[in-house]
C-alpha positions as CSV (number, residue, x, y, z in Angstrom):
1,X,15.3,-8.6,113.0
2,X,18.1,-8.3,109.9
3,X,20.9,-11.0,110.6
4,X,23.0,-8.8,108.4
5,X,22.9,-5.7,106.2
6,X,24.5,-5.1,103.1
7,X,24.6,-1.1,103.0
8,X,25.3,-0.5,99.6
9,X,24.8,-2.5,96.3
10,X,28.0,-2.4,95.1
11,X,29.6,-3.4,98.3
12,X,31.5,-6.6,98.1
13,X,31.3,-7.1,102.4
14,X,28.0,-7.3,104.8
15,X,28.0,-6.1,108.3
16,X,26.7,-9.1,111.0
17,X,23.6,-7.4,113.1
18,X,23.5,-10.4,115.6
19,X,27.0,-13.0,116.2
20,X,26.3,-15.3,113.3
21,X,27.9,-18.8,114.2
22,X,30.8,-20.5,111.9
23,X,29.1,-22.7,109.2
24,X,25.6,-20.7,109.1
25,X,24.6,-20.5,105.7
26,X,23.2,-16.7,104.8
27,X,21.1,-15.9,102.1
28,X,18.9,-12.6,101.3
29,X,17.6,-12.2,98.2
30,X,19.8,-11.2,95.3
31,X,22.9,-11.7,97.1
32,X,24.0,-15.3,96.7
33,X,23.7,-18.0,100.0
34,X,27.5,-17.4,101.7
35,X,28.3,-19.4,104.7
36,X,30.5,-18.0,107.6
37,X,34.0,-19.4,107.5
38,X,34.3,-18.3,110.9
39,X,32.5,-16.5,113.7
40,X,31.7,-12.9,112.8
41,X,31.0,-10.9,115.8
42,X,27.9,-8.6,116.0
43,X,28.7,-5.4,114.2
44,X,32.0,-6.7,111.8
45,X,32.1,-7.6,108.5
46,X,32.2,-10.7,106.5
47,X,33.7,-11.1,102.9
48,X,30.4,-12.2,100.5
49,X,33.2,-12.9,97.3
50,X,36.4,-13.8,96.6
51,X,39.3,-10.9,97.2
52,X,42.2,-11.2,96.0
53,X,45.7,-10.2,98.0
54,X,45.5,-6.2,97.9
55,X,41.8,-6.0,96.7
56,X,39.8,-3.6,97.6
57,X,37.2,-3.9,100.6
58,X,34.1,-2.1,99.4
59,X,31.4,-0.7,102.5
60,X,29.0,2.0,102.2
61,X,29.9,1.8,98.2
62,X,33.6,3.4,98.7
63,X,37.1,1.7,99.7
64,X,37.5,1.4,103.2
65,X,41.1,-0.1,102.6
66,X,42.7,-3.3,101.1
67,X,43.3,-6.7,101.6
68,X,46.6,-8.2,103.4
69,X,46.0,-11.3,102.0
70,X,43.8,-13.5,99.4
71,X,39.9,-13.8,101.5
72,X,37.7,-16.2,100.5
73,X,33.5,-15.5,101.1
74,X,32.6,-16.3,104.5
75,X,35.7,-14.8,106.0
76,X,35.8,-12.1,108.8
77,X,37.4,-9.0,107.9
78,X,38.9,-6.8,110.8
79,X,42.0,-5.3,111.3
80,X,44.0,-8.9,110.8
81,X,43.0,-9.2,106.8
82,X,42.8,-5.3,106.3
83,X,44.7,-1.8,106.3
84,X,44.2,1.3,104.9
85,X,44.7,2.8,101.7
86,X,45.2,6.0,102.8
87,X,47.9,8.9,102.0
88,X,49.5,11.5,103.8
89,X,49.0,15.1,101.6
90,X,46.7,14.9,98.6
91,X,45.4,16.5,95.5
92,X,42.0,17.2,95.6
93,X,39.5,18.4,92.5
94,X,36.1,20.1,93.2
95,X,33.2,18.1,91.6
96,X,30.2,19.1,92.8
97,X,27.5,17.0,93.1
98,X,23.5,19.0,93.4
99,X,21.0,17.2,95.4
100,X,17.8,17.3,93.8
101,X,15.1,19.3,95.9
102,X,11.7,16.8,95.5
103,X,9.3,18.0,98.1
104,X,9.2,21.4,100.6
105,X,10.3,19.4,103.6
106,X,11.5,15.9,102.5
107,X,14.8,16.7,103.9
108,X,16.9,17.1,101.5
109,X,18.5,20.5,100.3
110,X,17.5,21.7,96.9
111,X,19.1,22.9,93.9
112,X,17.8,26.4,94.7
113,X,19.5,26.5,97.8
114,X,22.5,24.9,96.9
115,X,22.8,27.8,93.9
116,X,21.6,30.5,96.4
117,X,24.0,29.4,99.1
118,X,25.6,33.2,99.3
119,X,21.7,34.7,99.5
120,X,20.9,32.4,102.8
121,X,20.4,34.6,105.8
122,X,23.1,34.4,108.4
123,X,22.4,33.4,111.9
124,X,20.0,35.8,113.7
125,X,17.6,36.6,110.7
126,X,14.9,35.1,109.9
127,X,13.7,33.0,106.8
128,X,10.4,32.6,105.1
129,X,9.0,28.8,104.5
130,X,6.2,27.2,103.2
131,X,4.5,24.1,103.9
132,X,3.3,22.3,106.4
133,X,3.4,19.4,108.8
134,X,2.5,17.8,112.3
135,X,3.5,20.0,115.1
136,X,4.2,23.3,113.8
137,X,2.5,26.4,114.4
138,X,1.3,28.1,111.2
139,X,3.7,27.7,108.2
140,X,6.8,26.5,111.1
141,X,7.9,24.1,113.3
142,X,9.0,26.3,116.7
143,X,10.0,25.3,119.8
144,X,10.0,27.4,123.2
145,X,13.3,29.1,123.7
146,X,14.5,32.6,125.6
147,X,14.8,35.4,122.9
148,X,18.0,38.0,124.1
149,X,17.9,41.3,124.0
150,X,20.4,41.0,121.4
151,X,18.4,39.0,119.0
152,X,20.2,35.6,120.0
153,X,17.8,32.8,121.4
154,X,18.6,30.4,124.0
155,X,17.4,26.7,124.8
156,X,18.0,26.9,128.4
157,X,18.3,30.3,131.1
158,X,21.4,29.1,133.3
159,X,23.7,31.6,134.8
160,X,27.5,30.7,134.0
161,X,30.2,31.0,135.9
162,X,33.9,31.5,133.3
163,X,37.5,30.9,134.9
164,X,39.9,33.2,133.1
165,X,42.4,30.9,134.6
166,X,42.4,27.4,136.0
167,X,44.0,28.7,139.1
168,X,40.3,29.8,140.3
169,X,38.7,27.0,139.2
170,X,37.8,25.8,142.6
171,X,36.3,28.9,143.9
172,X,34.2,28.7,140.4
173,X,32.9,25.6,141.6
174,X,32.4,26.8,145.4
175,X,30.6,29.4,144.0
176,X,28.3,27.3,141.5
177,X,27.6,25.0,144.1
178,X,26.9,27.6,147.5
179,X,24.1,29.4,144.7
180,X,22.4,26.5,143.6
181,X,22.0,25.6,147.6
182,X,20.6,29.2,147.9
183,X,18.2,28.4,144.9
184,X,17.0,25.0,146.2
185,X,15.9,26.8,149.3
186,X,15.4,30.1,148.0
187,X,17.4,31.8,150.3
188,X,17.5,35.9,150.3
189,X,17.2,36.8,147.0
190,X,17.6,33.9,145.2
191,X,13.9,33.3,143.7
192,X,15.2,31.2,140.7
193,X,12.0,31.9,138.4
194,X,13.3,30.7,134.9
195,X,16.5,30.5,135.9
196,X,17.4,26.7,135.2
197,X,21.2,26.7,137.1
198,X,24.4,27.7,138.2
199,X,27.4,26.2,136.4
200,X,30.8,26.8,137.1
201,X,33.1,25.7,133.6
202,X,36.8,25.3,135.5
203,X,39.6,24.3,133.1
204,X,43.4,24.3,133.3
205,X,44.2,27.2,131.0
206,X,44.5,30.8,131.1
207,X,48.2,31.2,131.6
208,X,51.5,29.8,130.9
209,X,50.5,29.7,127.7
210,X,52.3,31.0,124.2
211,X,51.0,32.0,120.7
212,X,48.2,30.5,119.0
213,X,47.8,28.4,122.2
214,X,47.0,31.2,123.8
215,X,44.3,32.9,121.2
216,X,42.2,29.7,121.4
217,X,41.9,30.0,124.8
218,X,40.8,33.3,124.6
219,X,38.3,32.8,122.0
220,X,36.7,30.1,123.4
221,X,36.0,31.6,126.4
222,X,34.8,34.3,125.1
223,X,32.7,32.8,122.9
224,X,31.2,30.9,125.9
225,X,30.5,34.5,127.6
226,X,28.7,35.6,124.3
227,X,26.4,31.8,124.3
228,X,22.8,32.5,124.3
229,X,21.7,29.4,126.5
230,X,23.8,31.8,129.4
231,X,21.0,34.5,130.7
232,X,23.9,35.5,132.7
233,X,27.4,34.9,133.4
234,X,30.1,35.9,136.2
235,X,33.7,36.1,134.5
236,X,36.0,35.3,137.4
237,X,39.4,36.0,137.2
238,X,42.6,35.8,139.2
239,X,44.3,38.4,138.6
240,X,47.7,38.2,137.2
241,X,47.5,35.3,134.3
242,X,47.8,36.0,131.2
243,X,44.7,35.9,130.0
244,X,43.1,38.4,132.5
245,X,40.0,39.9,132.7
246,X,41.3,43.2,131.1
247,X,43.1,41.1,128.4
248,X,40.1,39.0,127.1
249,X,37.1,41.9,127.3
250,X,38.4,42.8,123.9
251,X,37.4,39.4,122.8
252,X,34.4,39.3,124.0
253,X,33.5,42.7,122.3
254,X,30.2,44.4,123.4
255,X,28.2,43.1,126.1
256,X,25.0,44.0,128.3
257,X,26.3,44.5,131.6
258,X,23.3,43.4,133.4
259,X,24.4,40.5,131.8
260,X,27.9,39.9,132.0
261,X,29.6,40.9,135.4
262,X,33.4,40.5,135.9
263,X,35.3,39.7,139.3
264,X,39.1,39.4,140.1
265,X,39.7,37.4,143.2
266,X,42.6,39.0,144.2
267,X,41.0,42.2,144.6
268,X,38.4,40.8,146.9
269,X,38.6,40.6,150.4
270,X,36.3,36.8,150.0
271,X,35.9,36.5,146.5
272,X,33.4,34.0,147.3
273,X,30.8,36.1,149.0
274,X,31.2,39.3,146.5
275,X,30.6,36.4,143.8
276,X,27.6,35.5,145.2
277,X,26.2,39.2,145.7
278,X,27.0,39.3,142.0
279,X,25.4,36.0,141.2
280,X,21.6,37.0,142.9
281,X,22.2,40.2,140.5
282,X,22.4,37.8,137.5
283,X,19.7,35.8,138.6
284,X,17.1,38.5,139.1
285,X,18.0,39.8,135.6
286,X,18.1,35.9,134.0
287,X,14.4,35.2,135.5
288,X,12.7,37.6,133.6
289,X,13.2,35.7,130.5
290,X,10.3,33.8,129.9
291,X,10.1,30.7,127.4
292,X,7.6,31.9,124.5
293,X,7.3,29.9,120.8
294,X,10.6,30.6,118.4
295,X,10.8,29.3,115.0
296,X,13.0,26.7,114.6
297,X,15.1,27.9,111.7
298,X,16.9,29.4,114.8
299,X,18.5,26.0,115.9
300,X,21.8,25.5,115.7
301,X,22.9,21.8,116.5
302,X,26.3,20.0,116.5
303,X,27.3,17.1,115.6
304,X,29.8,14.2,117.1
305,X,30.1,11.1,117.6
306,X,32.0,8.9,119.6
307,X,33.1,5.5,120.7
308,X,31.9,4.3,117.7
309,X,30.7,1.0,116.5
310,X,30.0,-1.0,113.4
311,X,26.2,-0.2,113.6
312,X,27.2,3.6,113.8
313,X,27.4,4.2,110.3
314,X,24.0,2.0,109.8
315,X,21.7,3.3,112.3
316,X,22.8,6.6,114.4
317,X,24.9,8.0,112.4
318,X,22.4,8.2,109.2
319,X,19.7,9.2,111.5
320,X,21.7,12.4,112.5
321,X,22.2,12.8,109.1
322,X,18.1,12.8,108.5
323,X,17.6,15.2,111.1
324,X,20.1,17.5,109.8
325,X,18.1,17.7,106.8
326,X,15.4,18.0,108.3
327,X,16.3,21.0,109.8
328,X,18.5,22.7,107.4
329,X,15.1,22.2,105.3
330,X,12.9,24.2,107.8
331,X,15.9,27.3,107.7
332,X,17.8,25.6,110.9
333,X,21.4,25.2,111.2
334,X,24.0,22.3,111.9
335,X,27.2,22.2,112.6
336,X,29.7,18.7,111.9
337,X,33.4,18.5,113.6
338,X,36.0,16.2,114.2
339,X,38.3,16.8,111.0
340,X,40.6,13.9,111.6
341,X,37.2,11.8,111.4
342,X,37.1,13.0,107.4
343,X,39.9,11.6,106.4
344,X,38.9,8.7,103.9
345,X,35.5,10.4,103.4
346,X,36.8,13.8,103.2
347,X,36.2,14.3,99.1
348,X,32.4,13.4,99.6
349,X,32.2,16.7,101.8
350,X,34.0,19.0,99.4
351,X,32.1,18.1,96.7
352,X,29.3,18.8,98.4
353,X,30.4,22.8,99.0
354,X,28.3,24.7,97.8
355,X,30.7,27.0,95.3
356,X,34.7,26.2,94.9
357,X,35.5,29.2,97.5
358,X,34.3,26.7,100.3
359,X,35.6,23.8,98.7
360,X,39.4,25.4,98.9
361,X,38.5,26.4,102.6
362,X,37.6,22.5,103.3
363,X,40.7,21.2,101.5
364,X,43.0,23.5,104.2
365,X,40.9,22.0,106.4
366,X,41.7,18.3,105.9
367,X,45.5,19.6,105.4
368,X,45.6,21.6,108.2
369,X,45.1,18.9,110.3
370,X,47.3,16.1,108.7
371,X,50.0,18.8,109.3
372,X,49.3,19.6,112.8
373,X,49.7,15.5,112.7
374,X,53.1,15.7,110.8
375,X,54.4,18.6,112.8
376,X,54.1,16.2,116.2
377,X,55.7,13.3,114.5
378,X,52.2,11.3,114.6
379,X,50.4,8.8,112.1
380,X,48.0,10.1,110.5
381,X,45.3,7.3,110.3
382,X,46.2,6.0,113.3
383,X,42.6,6.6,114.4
384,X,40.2,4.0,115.7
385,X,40.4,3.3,118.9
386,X,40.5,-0.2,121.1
387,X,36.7,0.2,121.6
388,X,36.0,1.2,117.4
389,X,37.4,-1.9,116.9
390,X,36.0,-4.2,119.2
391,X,32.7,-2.9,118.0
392,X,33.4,-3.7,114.1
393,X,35.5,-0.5,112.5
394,X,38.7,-1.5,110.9
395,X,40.5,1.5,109.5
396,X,40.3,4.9,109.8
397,X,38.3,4.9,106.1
398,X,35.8,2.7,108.0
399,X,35.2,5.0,110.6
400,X,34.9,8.3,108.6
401,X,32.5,7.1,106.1
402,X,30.5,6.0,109.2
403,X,30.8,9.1,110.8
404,X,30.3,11.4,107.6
405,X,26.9,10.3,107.5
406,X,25.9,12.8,110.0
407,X,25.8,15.7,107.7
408,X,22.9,14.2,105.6
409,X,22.8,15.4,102.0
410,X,22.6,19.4,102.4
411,X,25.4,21.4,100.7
412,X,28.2,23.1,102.8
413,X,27.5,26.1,103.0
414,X,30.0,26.9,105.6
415,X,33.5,26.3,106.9
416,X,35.0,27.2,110.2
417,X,38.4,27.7,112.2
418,X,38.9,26.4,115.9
419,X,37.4,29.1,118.4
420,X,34.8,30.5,115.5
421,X,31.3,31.4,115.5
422,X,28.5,29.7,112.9
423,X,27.8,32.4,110.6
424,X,26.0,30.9,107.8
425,X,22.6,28.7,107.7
426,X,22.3,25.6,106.7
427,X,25.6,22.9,107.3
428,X,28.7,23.9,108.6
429,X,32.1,22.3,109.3
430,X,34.1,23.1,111.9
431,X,37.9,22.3,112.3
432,X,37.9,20.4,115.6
433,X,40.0,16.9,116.9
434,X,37.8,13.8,117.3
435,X,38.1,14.2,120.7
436,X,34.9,14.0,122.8
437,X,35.1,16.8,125.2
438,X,37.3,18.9,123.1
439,X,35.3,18.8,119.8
440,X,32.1,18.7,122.2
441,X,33.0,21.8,123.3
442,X,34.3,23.4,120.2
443,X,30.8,23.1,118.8
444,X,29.3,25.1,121.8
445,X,31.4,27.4,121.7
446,X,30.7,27.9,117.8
447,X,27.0,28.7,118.5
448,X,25.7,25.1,119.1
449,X,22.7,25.3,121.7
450,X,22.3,21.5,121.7
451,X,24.9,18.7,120.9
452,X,23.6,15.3,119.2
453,X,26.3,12.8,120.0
454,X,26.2,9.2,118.7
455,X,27.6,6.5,120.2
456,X,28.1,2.7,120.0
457,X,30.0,2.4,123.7
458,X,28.6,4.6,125.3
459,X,30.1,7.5,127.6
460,X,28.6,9.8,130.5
461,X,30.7,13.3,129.6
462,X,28.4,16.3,129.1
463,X,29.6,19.4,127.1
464,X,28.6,23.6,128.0
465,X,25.0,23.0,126.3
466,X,22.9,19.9,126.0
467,X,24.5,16.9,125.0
468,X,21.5,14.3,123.8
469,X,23.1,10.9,123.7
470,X,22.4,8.4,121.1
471,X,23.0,4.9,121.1
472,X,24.0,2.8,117.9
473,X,22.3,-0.2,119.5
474,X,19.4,-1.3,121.7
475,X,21.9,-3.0,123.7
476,X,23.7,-0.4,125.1
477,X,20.3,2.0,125.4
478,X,19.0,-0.8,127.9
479,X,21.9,-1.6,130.1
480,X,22.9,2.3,129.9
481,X,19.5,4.1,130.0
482,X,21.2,6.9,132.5
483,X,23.4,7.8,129.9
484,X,21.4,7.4,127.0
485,X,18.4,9.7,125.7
486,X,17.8,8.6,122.6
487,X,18.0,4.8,121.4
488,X,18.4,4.5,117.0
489,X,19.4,0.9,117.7
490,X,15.7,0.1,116.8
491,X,16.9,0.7,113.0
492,X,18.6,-2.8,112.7
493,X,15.4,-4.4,114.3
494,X,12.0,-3.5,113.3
495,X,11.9,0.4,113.1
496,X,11.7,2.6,109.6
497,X,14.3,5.3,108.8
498,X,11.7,8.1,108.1
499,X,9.5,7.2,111.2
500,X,13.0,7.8,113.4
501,X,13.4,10.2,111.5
502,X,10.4,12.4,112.7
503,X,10.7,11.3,116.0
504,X,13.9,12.5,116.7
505,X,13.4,15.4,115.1
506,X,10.3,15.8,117.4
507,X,12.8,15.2,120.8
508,X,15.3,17.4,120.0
509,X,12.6,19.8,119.9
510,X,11.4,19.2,123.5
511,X,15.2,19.2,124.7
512,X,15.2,22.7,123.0
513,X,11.9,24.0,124.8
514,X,13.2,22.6,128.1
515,X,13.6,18.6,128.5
516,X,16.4,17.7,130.2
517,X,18.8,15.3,128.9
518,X,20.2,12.5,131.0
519,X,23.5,14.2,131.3
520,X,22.0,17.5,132.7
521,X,20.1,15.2,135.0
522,X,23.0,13.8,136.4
523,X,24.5,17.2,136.7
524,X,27.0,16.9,134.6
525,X,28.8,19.6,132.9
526,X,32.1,19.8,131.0
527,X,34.1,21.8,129.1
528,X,37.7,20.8,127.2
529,X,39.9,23.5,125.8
530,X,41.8,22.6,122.5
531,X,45.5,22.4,123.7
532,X,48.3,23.1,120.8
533,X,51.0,24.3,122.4
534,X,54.0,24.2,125.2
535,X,53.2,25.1,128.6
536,X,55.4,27.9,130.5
């Protein structure tokens, strides 16, 4: 194993893999011998020059802030030594930069593509590729998933039970839990077949709420009715919110009613038993979905990360970024979040939009959330958290050029509003807070079917659809194996990039054809609605 890494050659810091002691001499080829000048914790960085009083800390090859004070080589360099350099509002100029297309699946997006970006199918058509590799099946990669009569596909068959209104959230969860007791032991007509679960989704909006606040509640629940992993789903209402049953069926638009079944508690006698009646109806129609081979240019898969540490920008996060690649190469989609998360890193997205249209649409959305931040009186880079920095991450430049690295090296080839659905193939960006459950969610309800979420601290919280977990370090995959599914901690040891690579790219597709992640073992389930407004 690496006692440190320098990430990029023109970086002027190197990031400690292991505690290195005060007075150990490091030395690794090119790079001059330095010796600590202190102790560097595991994951934090350590000055390999001279920087002089406002100088600029170079990681990953860009700024991640300046200097507070004259460093010498040797010295640690955490939030004591350093601060941001970044601004509020600023002016930003499309450059485009084209990634050059060297091999049918190596991963990376070509110029083709790139140029073509307004050609590429939109989700729910399919594309034509060429070439081949382990575990596909003729000229594609596919995975086993439920195709819907309305040419959506699904990674899992679970019947889902929507609140309108937090006020019933407790019967949602009576409900959930009295049919899954009646699937276990197959009481009446409750043969489960394919069907893989009942889940209530309670949450505490629905009324009381004003404006925009309002909408995005709306939309995102109905954009939870319209998710394909749902091979049926039981709106329940209360009855007089604002956001009742007859008020958001206009959101959701058309919809198969052996499907989608509606209920309003306060027009039932016991809400609880009609739910149930309706719930045997959803499951006889859900089981006979059968799982049967689906290309996997059909994938969508989001993005996040969270409690980060200083190896998240070495090992996870870059491996997320592979995959994406990977799949955007083999016609797949994926979808990256957490806007406030860009800032610092921000211009490396937009000029990597594919024309200057998206670029524009990425620029409102870095603005539209610094002013969101203004308009509450908040600091804008007041973003890393306790646990970011205990890990290594100093500012919030740090952490976004860390996180960033999820999207790979495709183009953007599409840019999305809170409560909207993925449209275009290929990498997306969705505005979204870098909060867990929120953003988590956001990215389900965008079209996600499974959610790759790195992390450095580790956490247990689940989201609507599949949430794989992915560890930063082997540490926290060993002492946290029921949370984590997925350890790229083996990255700063003895493991290759491409080899991960492949492997998790191999994983996801058994999650998509079936494997349970450690979350959905657990039984976890959660769902966080984007709150913006006053309350009633």
């Amino acid at each position: 194993m690496q006692d440190f890494i320098k990430i990029n050659d023109n970086d002027n810091v190197v990031v400690a893999l292991r505690t290195i002691p005060a007075g150990e001499k490091l030395c690794n080829g090119a790079m001059k011998s330095v010796v600590a000048l202190e102790e560097i914790p595991a994951g934090h960085k350590m000055a390999i020059c001279d920087i002089p009083e406002g100088g600029e800390v170079i990681k990953y090859g860009f700024r991640i802030g300046n200097t507070k004070e004259t460093v010498k080589a040797g010295t640690w360099i955490h939030t004591h030594n350093l601060k941001t350099a970044l601004g509020d509002l600023l002016e930003y100029t499309y450059e485009p930069v084209f990634p050059v297309c060297e091999g049918q699946n190596d991963g990376v997006a070509c110029r083709q593509v790139w140029e073509e970006g307004c050609q590429i199918p939109e989700i729910g058509r399919s594309v034509s590729l060429s070439g081949k590799s382990s575990g596909r099946s003729g000229n594609r990669a596919t995975f086993m998933g439920f195709r819907r009569p309305d040419g959506q596909v699904g990674v899992r068959n679970e019947i889902w039970i929507i609140p309108t209104v937090g006020c019933v959230n407790n019967v949602a969860s009576s409900i959930a839990n009295k049919a899954n007791m009646r699937l276990a032991s197959k009481a009446g007509a409750f043969e489960k077949g394919s069907v893989d679960e009942v889940i209530a989704f309670p949450h505490p909006y629905g009324c009381s709420q004003m404006g925009e606040d309002q909408e995005h509640t709306r939309q995102i629940l109905a954009d939870l009715v319209k998710h394909p992993n749902a091979g049926g789903v039981l709106v329940l209402g209360l009855g007089c919110e604002n956001s009742n049953i007859e008020v958001l069926k206009p959101y959701i638009g058309e919809y198969d009613e052996n499907r989608v079944k509606f209920l309003v508690a306060q027009d039932c006698e016991d809400e609880v038993a009609e739910a149930l009646e309706i719930i045997e109806s959803l499951i006889s129609y859900a089981s006979s979905f059968k799982r049967e081979p689906v290309s996997v240019d059909r994938l969508v898969i989001g993005m996040k990360c969270g409690g980060s540490d200083g190896l998240s920008g070495i090992t996870a996060n870059p491996l997320v970024g592979r995959f994406s690649d990977r799949l955007i190469a083999e016609g797949g989609t994926t979808i990256l979040t957490e806007v406030p998360e860009m800032f610092g890193a921000e211009t490396i997205l937009m000029n990597r939009c594919a024309n200057e249209e998206l670029f524009h649409q990425t620029v409102a959305l870095i603005n539209d959330f610094k002013n969101y931040f203004k308009s509450h009186n908040q600091t804008i880079y007041e973003n890393p958290s306790p646990g970011n920095k205990k890990g290594g991450i100093s500012t919030l430049e740090d952490k976004s050029l860390g996180c960033t690295q999820k999207s790979g090296s495709a183009p953007v080839m599409g840019v999305m509003q809170y409560g909207e659905r993925v449209r275009a193939r290929g990498l997306n960006l969705l505005s979204a807070p870098g909060n867990d459950l929120v953003a988590a969610t956001a990215l389900a309800a965008a079209g996600a079917h499974i959610v790759l979420f790195t992390t450095g601290r580790g956490t247990p919280f689940a989201s609507p659809v599949p949430t794989v977990k992915i560890s930063t370090n082997s540490a926290l995959a060993g002492k946290k194996s029921n949370w984590i599914d997925y350890n790229a901690g083996v990255l700063a040891e003895d493991k290759g990039m491409e080899e991960e690579a492949e492997r998790l790219f191999n994983y996801v597709v058994e999650v998509a054809s079936g494997r349970k992640v450690c979350s959905e073992e657990a039984g976890y389930h959660d769902m966080a609605i984007f709150k913006q407004g006053v309350t009633l």
